[in-house]
C-alpha positions in Angstrom: 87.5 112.1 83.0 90.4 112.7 84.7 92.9 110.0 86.0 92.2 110.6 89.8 88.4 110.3 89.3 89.1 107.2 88.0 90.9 106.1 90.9 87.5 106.8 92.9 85.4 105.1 90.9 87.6 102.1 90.3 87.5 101.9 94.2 84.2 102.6 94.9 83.2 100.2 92.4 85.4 97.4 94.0 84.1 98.3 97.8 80.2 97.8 95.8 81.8 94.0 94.4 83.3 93.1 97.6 80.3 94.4 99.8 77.9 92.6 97.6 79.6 89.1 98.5 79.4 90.1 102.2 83.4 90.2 102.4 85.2 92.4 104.8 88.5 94.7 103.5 90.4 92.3 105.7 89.5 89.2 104.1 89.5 90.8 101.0 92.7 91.6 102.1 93.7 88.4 103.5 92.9 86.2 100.3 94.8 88.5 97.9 97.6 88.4 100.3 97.6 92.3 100.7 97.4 94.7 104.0 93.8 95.6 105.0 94.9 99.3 104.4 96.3 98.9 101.2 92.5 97.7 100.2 90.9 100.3 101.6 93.4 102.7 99.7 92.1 101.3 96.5 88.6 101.9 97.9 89.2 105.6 98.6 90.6 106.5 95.3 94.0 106.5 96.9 96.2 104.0 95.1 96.7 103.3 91.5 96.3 99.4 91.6 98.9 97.2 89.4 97.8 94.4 86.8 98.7 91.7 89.1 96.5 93.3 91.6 93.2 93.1 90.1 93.8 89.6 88.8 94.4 89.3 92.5 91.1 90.8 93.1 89.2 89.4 90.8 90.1 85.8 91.3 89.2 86.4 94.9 85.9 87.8 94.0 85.7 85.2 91.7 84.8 87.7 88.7 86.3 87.7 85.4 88.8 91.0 85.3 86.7 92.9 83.4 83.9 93.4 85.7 86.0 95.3 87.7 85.8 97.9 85.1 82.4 97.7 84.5 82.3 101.0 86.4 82.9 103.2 83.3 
């Protein structure tokens, strides 16, 4: 698998998470302290998300870290 699908499926997965607990990009967005479209980049495949990030995300989903791999 190549590193950009990756990036698709990371986001997709996380827009699946987030949608699941009813939660908007922007207040996603809002509770990680990030920009709406920064979130929505993730979703698309678009950015390559830091370490600090997805603890970011995942305390704010309130998943451990690893689920948001659970996609592979």
């Amino acid at each position: 698998m190549d590193t950009f699908e990756d990036l698709k499926m990371f986001g997709s997965h996380l827009k699946r998470l987030r949608s699941s607990q009813g939660l908007s990009q922007e207040k996603l967005a809002f509770s990680v302290e990030l920009d709406r479209s920064y979130i929505s980049d993730i979703e698309r495949g678009k950015r390559n998300v830091s370490l600090l990030n997805i603890l970011k995300l995942a305390r704010a989903l309130e998943i451990h870290p690893k689920k948001l791999f659970d996609y592979l």
